[in-house]
Each structure stands twice: as structure tokens, then as C-alpha cells.
C-alpha positions as a printed Julia matrix, in Angstrom:
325×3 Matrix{Float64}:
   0.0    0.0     0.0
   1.73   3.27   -1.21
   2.24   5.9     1.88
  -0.6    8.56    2.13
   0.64  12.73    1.39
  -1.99  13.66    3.1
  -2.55  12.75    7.14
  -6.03  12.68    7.97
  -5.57  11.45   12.22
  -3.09  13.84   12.68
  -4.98  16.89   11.18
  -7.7   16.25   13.44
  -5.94  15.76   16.9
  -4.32  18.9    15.7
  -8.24  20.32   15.75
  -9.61  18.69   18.68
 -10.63  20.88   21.17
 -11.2   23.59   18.78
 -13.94  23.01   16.72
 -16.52  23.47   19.11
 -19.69  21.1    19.41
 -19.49  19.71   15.54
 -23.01  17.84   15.14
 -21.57  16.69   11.22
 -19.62  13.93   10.82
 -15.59  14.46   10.47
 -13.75  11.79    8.33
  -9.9   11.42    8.32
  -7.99   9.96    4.72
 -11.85   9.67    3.49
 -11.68   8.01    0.31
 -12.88  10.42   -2.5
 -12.84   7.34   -5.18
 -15.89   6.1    -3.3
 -17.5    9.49   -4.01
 -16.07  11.0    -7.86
 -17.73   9.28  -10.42
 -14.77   8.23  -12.13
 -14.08   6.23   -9.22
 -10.41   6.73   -8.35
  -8.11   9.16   -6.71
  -6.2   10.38   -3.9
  -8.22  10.51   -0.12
  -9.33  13.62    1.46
  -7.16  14.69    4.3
 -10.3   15.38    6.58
 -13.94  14.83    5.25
 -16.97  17.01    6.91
 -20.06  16.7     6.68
 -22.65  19.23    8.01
 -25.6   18.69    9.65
 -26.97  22.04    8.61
 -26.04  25.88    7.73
 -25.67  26.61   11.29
 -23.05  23.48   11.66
 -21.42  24.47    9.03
 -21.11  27.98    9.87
 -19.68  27.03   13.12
 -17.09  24.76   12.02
 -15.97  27.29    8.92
 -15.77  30.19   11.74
 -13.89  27.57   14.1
 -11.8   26.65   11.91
  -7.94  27.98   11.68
  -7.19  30.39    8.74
  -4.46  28.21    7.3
  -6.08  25.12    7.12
  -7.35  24.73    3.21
 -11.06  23.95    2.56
 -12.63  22.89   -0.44
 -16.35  22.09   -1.07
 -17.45  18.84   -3.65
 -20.93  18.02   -4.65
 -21.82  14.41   -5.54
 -18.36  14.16   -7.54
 -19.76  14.01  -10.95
 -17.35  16.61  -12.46
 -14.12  15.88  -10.21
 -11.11  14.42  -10.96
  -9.0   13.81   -8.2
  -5.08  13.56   -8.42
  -3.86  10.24   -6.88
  -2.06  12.13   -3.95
  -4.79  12.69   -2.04
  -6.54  16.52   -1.21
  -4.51  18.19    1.87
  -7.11  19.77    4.04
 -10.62  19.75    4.88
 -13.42  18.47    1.83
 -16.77  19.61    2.59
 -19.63  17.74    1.28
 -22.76  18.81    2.12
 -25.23  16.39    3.42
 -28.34  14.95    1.79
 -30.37  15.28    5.27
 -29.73  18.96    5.34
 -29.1   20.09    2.19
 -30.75  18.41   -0.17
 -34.35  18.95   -0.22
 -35.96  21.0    -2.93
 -39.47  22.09   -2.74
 -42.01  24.89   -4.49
 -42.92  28.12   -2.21
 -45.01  29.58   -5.09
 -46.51  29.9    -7.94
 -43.71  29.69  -10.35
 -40.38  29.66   -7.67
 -38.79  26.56   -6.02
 -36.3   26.76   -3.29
 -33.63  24.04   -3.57
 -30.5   23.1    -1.2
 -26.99  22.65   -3.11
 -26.49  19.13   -2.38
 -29.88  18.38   -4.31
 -29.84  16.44   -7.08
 -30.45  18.41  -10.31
 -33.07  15.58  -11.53
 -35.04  16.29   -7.99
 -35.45  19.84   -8.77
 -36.39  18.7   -12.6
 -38.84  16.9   -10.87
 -40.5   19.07   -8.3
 -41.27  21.53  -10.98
 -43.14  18.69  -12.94
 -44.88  17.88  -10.35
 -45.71  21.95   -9.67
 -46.6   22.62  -13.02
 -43.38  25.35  -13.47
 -42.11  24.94  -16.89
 -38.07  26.11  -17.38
 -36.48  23.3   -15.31
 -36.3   20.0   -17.86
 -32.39  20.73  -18.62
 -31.55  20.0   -15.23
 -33.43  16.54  -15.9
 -30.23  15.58  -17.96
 -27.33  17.49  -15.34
 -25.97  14.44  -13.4
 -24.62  17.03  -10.48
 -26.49  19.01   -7.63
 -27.72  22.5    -7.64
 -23.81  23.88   -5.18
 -21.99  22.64   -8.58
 -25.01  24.2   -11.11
 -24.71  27.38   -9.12
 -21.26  27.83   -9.29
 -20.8   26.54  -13.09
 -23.68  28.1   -14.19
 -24.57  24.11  -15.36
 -26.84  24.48  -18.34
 -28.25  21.68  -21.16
 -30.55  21.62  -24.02
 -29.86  25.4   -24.46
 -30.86  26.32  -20.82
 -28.52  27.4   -18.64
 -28.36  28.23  -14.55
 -28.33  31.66  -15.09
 -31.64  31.69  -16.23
 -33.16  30.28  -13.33
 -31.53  31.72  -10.54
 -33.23  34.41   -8.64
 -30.87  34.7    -5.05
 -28.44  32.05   -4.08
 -27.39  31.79   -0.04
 -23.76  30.55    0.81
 -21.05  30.99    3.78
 -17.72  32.14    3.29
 -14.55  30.84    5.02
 -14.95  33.09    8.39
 -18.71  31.13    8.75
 -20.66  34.49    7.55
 -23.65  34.42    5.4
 -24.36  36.12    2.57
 -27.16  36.59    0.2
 -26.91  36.85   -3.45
 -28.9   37.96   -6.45
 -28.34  36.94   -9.7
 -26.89  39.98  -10.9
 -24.29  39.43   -8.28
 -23.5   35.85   -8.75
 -21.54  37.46  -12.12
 -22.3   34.56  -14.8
 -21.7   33.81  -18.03
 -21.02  30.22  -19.98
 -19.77  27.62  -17.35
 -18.53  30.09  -14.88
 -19.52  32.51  -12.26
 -17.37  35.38  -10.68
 -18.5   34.71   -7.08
 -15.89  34.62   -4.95
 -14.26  31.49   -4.66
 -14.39  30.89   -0.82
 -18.2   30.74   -1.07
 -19.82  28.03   -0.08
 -23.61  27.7    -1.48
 -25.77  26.56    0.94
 -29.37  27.12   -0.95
 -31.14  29.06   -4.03
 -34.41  30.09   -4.77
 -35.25  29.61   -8.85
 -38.12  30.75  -10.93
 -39.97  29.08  -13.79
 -43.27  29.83  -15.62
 -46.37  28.42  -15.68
 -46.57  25.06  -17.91
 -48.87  22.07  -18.26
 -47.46  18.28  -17.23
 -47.72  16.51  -20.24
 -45.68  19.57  -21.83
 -42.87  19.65  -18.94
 -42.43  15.88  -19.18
 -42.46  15.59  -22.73
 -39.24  17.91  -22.45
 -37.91  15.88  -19.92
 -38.02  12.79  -21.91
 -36.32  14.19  -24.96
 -33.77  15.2   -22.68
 -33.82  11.95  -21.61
 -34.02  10.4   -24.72
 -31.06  12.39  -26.08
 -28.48  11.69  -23.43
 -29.11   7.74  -23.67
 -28.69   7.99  -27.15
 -25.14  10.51  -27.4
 -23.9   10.03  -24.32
 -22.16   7.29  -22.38
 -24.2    7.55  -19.14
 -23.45   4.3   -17.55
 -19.93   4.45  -17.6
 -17.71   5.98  -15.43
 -16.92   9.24  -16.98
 -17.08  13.02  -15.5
 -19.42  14.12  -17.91
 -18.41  16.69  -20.83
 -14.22  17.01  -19.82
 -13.72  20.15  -21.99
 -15.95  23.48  -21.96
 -16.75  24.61  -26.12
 -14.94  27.43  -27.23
 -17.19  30.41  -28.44
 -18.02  29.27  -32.18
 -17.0   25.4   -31.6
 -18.16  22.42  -30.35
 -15.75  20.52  -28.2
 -16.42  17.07  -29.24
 -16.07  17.92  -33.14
 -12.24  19.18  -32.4
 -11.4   16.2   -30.54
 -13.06  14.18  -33.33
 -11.15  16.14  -35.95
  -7.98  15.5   -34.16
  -8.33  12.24  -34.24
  -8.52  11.84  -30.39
 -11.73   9.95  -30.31
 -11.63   6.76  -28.46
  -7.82   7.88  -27.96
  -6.59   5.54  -24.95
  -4.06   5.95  -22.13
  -3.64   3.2   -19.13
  -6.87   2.45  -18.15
  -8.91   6.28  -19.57
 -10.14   6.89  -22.37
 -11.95   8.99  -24.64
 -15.61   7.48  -25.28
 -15.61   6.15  -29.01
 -19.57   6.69  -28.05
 -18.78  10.76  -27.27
 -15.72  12.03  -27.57
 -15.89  14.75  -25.12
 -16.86  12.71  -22.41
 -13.39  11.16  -20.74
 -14.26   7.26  -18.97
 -12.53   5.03  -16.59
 -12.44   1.66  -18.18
 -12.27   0.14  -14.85
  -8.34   0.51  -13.87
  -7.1    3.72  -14.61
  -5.6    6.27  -11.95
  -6.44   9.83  -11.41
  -3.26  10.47  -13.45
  -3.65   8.77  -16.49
  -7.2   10.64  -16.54
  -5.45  13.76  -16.34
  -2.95  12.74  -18.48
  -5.19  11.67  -21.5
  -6.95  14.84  -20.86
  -3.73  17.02  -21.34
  -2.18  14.8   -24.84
  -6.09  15.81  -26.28
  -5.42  19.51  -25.47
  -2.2   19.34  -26.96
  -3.05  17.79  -30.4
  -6.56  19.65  -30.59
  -4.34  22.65  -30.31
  -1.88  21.72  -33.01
  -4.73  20.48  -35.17
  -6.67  23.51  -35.25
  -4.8   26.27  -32.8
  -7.81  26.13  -30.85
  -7.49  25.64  -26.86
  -9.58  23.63  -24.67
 -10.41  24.68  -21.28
 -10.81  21.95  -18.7
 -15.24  21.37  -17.79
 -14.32  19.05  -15.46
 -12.51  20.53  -11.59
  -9.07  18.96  -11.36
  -8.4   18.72   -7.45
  -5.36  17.41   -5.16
  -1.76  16.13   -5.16
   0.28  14.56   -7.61
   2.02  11.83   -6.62
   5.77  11.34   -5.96
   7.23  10.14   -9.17
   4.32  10.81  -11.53
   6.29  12.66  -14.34
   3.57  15.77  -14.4
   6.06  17.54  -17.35
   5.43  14.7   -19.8
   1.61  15.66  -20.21
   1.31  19.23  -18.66
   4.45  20.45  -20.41
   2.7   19.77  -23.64
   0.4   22.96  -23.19
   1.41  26.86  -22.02
């Protein structure tokens, strides 16, 4: 068994006594391959899990200054380097964070650890049309928030009416869209945030209409996509006037394999773990289709999916991230 980076026991005896009465559950050398979708990776130095905002709020405020934090949803974007994540990972709970439910007419309040699908859902059963892209999101509403997640030619953004999070001191603040500053796959909120709940508005719609959407979506993600494998979703973000998977397809990168990852022969922009490959040769693969999309057609591809942790001692980082500037 190779030797950990990170030291989960001896972060927290270094916090005990400090964190105050902590009603979530605290994890040391938690492993984050039984949580990312593609099913490998390094562990998380210390794993929390809230009970609620006010837990949470306590522990961030608790907490010391230098000690890194870094919030995950349900892992369906993340790759995680093999060395592990130094720090605390905060994963917001199900139990307190992840109910959704309508409070009018045409709005639906929604916790970020909800499932996308659930909010899809709840607006079905409401009757609010707007919400049948987040049917086909395979992520929670913390990750749509701060992505600005979109499908089908819907995005977040469109959606959002305030978003409540907690920064790094424990403080809350309110947002309104305006504020949360977003534009394709990104949002300018600061990055210390984390999103606790949103509010979203619709419009009116009939069932049969909502869930006829829904099942296209459906429909067109079973057909194009390779949902039962285990893949992060769309890896690269489409540069303005291109479509990701065609310049991977053009540079010949499609069902490109390295170790254990490869490129789906099914979708090309959506990277899978065949069953044995390492956070590394994910990232790896990644990097050599960057590199000969670039020299194909000079165009660069921005990374879709978060890239989190250490690498490994040894793991020759130059040969694949020397490759691009």
C-alpha cells in the first residue's frame, strides 16, 4: 500500500478541542474514489459533513485560517489527483441540504447538495415549466450554481433568482443573480463561497408539456452520451463558435486511450474510466487531447471538469502538462 501525502488522524488531533460542538460527521484519509464518479483518486485529508447551515457555519468560523477547505458536490465533475486533497473536503449532506421544494406559484427553493433531476422533478410535479435541462445534469444545484450548469440550451443563469452561501470566516451572505456574475460555465463569485441554498423561478406550464421535455432530454443523453460508464461528464468546456467534441473528433482523439482512460468512441468529449485507470492517467489523457486539438486547429480547450489534489511522488507531471502553455 503506497504511503498517504496527506494525514487525515493527525490533522484532526491537531483540531480537537477547537472546533466546538461539531453535530456533522468528520472523516480522516476519506476516500474520495468512493464518491467521484470516475471512481479513483487520492483521499481527502479530513472529510466534513454538516448537519446544517448553522453546523457548518460554526465549524468554517472555528476553523484555523491556514487550514485549506474545499467544497465537492456528488463528484460528478471531479477528478481527483492520486495524492490525495490536503485539508478539509466539505460535502454537504443529503439530510440537510438536499431537499428542494415549491414556495409559489412559479419559484422553487432548492439546497446545493440536491440532485439536479429532484429539482427537474419538483417543478413537474408543480406545473413550473423552465427546469427539464436539469433533468439531464448528473450534479447538484452547489456545482449548477457555481458553473452556471446548463443543457438543451438552458442554462443556470436563467433560473436563478438569489443564491445563499457561507464564506470561510462562517458568515452568510445573500446573493442575487446579478451578483452571482455569470456567463457560460462560470460565475465570478468569490471562490471561498460556499452555497448553501437558491431560490429559482420558472413559468407556468402544463405536465404533459414539462415531461415531454424531460423525456427528450432523456431520450437524447441515452442515445449521445455514455451515461453508464464511469466518466465526468463533458471534460472540456466549447470554445465560443466550436463544439468541443467535433475538435477532438477532428484530431483524431476519439476513443484515444491511455492506461486504463479513455476517450468514449460513443462521445468524444466525455473522458471514462475503463475500470483501472488512476487519477493520473485521466489527467494525463486529458492534457495529450489539449495538446493535439491545439496543433490540429490552434484552438485551446479549457478543462469542464474541476481537477483537485496532489500529484504523486514520481508521476512525471512535465510529460503531459508540459505539452500545453
Amino acid at each position: 500500500m503506497k504511503p498517504l501525502q496527506v494525514d487525515g488522524e493527525r490533522l484532526l488531533a491537531t483540531l480537537e478541542g477547537r472546533l466546538g460542538d461539531v453535530r456533522g460527521r468528520l472523516t480522516p484519509n476519506a476516500e474520495m474514489s468512493k464518491i467521484t464518479w470516475f471512481r479513483t483518486g487520492g483521499p481527502a485529508e479530513l472529510l466534513f459533513q454538516p448537519a446544517d447551515e448553522d453546523d457548518l457555519a460554526g465549524f468554517l468560523a472555528a476553523l484555523p485560517e491556514d487550514v485549506p477547505v474545499l467544497p465537492v458536490g456528488i463528484g460528478s465533475n471531479l477528478l481527483v489527483r492520486d495524492g490525495g486533497i490536503p485539508g478539509v473536503v466539505i460535502r454537504l449532506s443529503a439530510k440537510g441540504f438536499g431537499q428542494a421544494e415549491q414556495i409559489s406559484d412559479t419559484r422553487i427553493s432548492a439546497g446545493a447538495s440536491c440532485p439536479d433531476k429532484h429539482v427537474a422533478a419538483v417543478a413537474l410535479e408543480a406545473g413550473i415549466a423552465g427546469f427539464h435541462f436539469y433533468h439531464g445534469i448528473p450534479g447538484a444545484i452547489g456545482g449548477a450554481l457555481r458553473m452556471n450548469a446548463g443543457a438543451n440550451g438552458v442554462e443556470t443563469r436563467e433560473r436563478v433568482v438569489e443564491v445563499h452561501a457561507i464564506d470561510r470566516k462562517g458568515a452568510r451572505h445573500v446573493f442575487s443573480n446579478a451578483e452571482m456574475g455569470y456567463a457560460y460555465r462560470h460565475s465570478s463569485a468569490p471562490a471561498n463561497l460556499i452555497f448553501t441554498r437558491a431560490i429559482f423561478e420558472g413559468e407556468p406550464g402544463e405536465q404533459d408539456d414539462i415531461r415531454a421535455a424531460m423525456d427528450a432530454v432523456q431520450h437524447h443523453r441515452e442515445t449521445v452520451q455514455p451515461i453508464r460508464e464511469k466518466t465526468g461528464g463533458s471534460t472540456f468546456k466549447n470554445p465560443p463558435g466550436h463544439s468541443a467534441w467535433k475538435l477532438i473528433d477532428d484530431a483524431g482523439c476519439r476513443g484515444l486511450t491511455i492506461g486504463g482512460a479513455q476517450m468514449s468512441p460513443m462521445h468524444c468529449n466525455f473522458m471514462i474510466n475503463t475500470g483501472t485507470a488512476s487519477g493520473y492517467e485521466l489527467e494525463h489523457l486529458g492534457e495529450t487531447v489539449r495538446a493535439r486539438v491545439l496543433e490540429n486547429s490552434g484552438v485551446r480547450l479549457d478543462w469542464e471538469i474541476k481537477r483537485l489534489g496532489l500529484f504523486e511522488p514520481g508521476q512525471l507531471v512535465q510529460e503531459f502538462l508540459g505539452q500545453m502553455v
